[in-house]
Steps between C-alpha positions, in 0.01 A plus 500: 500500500774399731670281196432737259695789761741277610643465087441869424783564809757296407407573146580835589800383677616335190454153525418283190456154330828292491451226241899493542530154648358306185887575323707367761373274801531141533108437531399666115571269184693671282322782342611437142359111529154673684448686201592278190429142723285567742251203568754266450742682727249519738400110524880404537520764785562302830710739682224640658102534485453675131169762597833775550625358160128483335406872589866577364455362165179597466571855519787441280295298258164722444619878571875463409618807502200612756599207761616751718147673543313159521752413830427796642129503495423149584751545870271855547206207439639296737591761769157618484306175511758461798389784664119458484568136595676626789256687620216240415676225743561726781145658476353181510661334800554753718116712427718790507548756221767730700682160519494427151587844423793474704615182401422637123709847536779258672550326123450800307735749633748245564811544274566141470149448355600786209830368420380128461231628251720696337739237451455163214515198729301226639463661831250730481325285272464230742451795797163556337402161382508397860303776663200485209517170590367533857250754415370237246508269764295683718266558239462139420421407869278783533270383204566169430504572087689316241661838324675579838634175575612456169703819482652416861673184365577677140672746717695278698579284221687820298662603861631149460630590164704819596642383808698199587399540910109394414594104380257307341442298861399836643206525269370148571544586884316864463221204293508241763391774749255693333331149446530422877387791609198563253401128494183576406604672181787241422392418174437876352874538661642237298366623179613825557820382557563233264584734159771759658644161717544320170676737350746510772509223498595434113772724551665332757428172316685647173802630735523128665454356115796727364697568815444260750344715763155512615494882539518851367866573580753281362795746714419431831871383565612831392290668802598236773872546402478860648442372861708179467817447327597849472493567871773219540858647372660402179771302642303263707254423241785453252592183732155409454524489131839292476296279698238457295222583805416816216515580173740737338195770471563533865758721417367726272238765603223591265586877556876386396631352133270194473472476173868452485418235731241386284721531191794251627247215431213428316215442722202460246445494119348726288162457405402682251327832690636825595407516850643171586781487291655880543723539780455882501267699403523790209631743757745282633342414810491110614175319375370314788292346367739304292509142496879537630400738816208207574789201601670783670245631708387095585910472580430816781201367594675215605820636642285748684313178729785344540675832631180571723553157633866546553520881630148546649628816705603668189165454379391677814709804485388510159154486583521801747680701209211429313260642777664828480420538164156353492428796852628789276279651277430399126604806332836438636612308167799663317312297156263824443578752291702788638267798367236323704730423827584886449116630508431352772828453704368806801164302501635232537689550832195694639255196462744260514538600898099571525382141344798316594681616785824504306836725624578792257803307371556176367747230558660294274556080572732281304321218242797251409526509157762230313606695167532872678856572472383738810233461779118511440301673798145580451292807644267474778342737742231249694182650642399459884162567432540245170659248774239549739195479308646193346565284813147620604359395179648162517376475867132660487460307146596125637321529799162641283540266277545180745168697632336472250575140404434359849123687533419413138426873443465482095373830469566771188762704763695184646552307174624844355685570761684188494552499102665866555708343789606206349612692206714741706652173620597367200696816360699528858602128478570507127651874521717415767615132536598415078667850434740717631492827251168683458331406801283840527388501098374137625335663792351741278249216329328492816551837647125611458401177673720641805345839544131339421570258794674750709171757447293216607708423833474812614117522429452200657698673823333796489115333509631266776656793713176695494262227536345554155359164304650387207285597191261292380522625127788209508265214511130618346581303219552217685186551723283498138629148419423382864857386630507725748215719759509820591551383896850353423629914404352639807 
C-alpha cells in the first residue's frame, strides 16, 4: 500500500519514466548498433558491465517501438521488490514491524528513490539487486535450501554485471565467507555459487582476452583522472609532459576536445566492428567504448598514479570535494529530466531538510575541468543528519562487526548484518576515493542499506535504554539446526 501511494502522489505530481539517457550518455552503446547489432555490440562492450546495456537492447530489440513501456515497468518491478525487501530485512533483524515500517516509508516517500526509478540507468538497477540480495540471504541462512542460496549468488553475480563497484574479487570474498561461516554447509554453498561465479567470471576472462583487463570496466583511468591530474593546474603538468614523467593525455580532459586529442594520432586500428572501431556514436557523442578511448583511458590511468604519487595533497582536497557531494542528497543531479526536477522541486527541499538535514539553499564548488573555456563548479547542499548518521554508521558497523568476528557469533542477524555493512563500505570507498563528479548518484546504490542500518541502530538503542531483550525471532532458525540455545539470548 505504501508503494502503491507513494507512485499515485508523485504520479499526481507529474513525475514519469525517463528512458532519455539511452540517446546520449557515455555508458549506453549506441542505440542504432543496439538495435541492428546488438549481441555482437554487446560482447565487444568493455566500457563498463553490459546488464545496463543488455536490458537496453532488449527493450529495443523485442518491443521496438514499445521499449519505452517495457523500461518503465520492469524499474516499478524493481522499486517494488525493493520495497518489500526492505521491509523483509528490517522486520527480520530487528523483530519489529513499526521499525520496518519506518525504515520502509523512509524509501518510499523519498524523492530520490522516485527519480532514480524514473530514470534509465544502472543505478537503480543495481539499488535493488543489492537489497533482494540480503533478503535472499537471510532466507538462505534461515532454511538452509538450495533455491535460496542459489538465487543469492545469481543476484550478486548480475549486481556484478551493472556496476563496476562490486569486482569480481568481491564475489569470491562475499564466497570465502559464507563458506567460513556456514562450514557445515560448505559444499551446498559452493554449488550454489559456482554457475552465477562462472559467468562472471567468463566475462572478465573475455574482457582480459580482448582488452587486457581482468574486469568489467575497461575506463577506470577516466574516473581516477577526476581526483588526480585535473586538480594539478595546466601549466605545471605541462612541464610534466615535456618531461616525459606523463603522457600528452594529461592535458586533455575527457569533458574537453579529446577526440581531437585522439585524432592527432592514431592510437589503434580498426577492426572490423562498430563499437570498437567508431569514434562517435550516431548522435555525435564520443564512443567510449572505442578501441581509441581504451589506450587513452590506460594513458590516464597511468598519469593519474603517477600524479597521486607526485601531488598527494591535491588528491586530498580532491577527496574532501568529493565528500560534499557524496553527503548531499541523490536527487541533487542536474542529469534528470527537468519536467521531473520541476514536479518535485518544493518536495524536494521539504524532505531534503527532514531526511537529510540539508540548508534550504545549495552551494556550488568548482570541479577542474581541462577543455571548459570557463569554470566547472558542481552543486552541493550536504546533509548534517546524512553526515552524522554516516560517521556513526562507519563507527557502530566496525566495531559490530570486529564483534562479531572475535566471539564467533555466526548467527542469521550478525552475518547479515555484516554483508549489509560491508556493502555500505564498499560504495563510500569506491563513491568517494576514484571519482570526483557524482558522488551522491554513487551514494544512492546503497542509500536503502543506510536507512535499514540506521533503523536498526536506533532499535538496538531503544531496547538497550529500556532494558528490553533483544528478540529472539532473530535466531529460532538457528536454535532448530542446534548452533545455538535458547540460554545464550537471555
Amino acid at each position: 500500500m505504501a508503494f502503491v501511494a507513494s507512485r499515485a502522489i508523485y504520479g499526481f505530481l507529474g513525475v514519469t519514466y525517463d528512458a532519455s539517457p539511452m540517446d546520449s550518455f557515455l555508458q549506453f552503446i549506441d542505440p542504432v548498433l543496439l538495435k541492428n547489432a546488438f549481441w555482437q555490440s554487446l560482447y565487444y562492450y568493455h566500457a563498463g558491465p553490459p546488464m545496463l546495456n543488455l536490458v537496453a537492447g532488449f527493450g529495443l530489440g523485442v518491443f521496438e517501438a514499445n521499449a519505452y513501456w517495457f523500461y518503465a515497468i520492469l524499474f516499478h518491478v524493481l522499486g517494488l521488490c525493493l520495497v518489500f525487501s526492505v521491509f523483509f530485512i528490517t522486520n527480520r533483524l530487528c523483530g519489529s514491524r513499526p521499525s520496518a515500517w519506518v525504515a520502509t516509508l523512509l524509501i518510499c516517500f523519498s524523492p530520490s528513490f522516485v527519480l532514480y526509478e524514473n530514470w534509465l540507468m544502472y543505478t537503480f538497477i543495481a539499488s535493488s539487486l543489492l537489497i533482494c540480495s540480503a533478503a535472499l540471504l537471510i532466507k538462505y541462512l534461515d532454511s538452509d535450501r538450495f533455491i535460496w542460496g542459489f538465487l543469492f549468488f545469481v543476484c550478486i553475480a548480475m549486481l556484478s554485471l551493472t556496476r563496476t563497484f562490486f569486482l569480481f574479487y568481491w564475489l569470491v570474498l562475499v564466497l570465502l565467507i559464507l563458506v567460513i561461516v556456514r562450514w557445515q554447509s560448505r559444499k551446498q554453498i559452493l554449488v550454489c555459487a559456482f554457475v552465477p561465479l562462472l559467468v562472471c567470471f567468463c566475462w572478465n576472462a573475455k574482457n582480459f582476452y580482448l582488452f587486457n583487463t581482468f574486469s568489467s570496466s575497461s575506463i577506470t583511468g577516466l574516473s581516477l583522472n577526476n581526483v588526480t591530474t585535473l586538480t594539478v593546474p595546466w601549466d605545471v603538468l605541462r612541464g610534466h609532459v615535456e618531461k616525459g614523467e606523463l603522457s600528452r593525455f594529461a592535458l586533455v580532459s575527457r569533458y574537453g576536445p579529446l577526440h581531437k586529442a585522439i585524432e592527432r594520432e592514431t592510437l589503434a586500428e580498426f577492426v572490423g566492428v562498430p563499437v570498437l572501431d567508431n569514434a562517435t556514436n550516431s548522435n555525435g557523442q564520443l564512443n567510449f567504448n572505442s578501441l581509441e578511448m581504451l589506450v587513452a583511458s590506460n594513458h590516464y590511468l597511468k598519469d593519474s598514479l603517477q600524479v597521486l604519487k607526485m601531488y598527494p595533497r591535491n588528491y586530498m582536497s580532491a577527496v574532501l570535494t568529493s565528500h560534499m557531494v557524496y553527503l548531499s542528497p541523490a536527487s541533487l543531479n542536474p542529469y534528470f529530466s527537468v519536467a521531473n526536477l520541476q514536479a518535485l522541486q518544493s518536495t524536494n527541499r521539504f524532505l531534503d531538510r527532514l531526511l537529510y538535514g540539508t540548508s534550504l539553499n545549495s552551494v556550488r564548488v568548482e570541479q577542474p575541468h581541462f577543455g571548459y573555456n570557463q569554470r566547472y563548479s558542481i552543486e552541493v547542499k550536504p546533509g548534517v543528519v546524512l553526515a552524522f548518521f554516516s560517521g556513526i554508521i562507519f563507527l557502530y558497523g566496525s566495531w559490530r562487526c570486529l564483534l562479531i568476528v572475535f566471539t564467533r557469533d555466526w548467527r542469521t542477524h550478525s552475518i547479515v548484518f555484516g554483508y549489509l555493512f560491508g556493502t555500505w563500505l564498499l560504495v563510500y570507498l569506491a563513491g568517494v576515493y576514484f571519482e570526483l563528479s557524482e558522488n551522491n548518484r554513487y551514494r544512492f546504490v546503497a542509500e536503502p542499506v543506510f536507512w535499514i542500518i540506521v533503523v536498526l541502530m536506533v532499535n538496538h538503542l531503544w531496547r538497550s535504554r529500556s532494558g528490553r531483550p533483544v528478540s529472539l525471532s532473530d535466531d529460532t532458525a538457528a536454535v532448530r539446526r542446534g548452533e545455538v540455545t535458547q540460554d545464550m539470548f537471555q
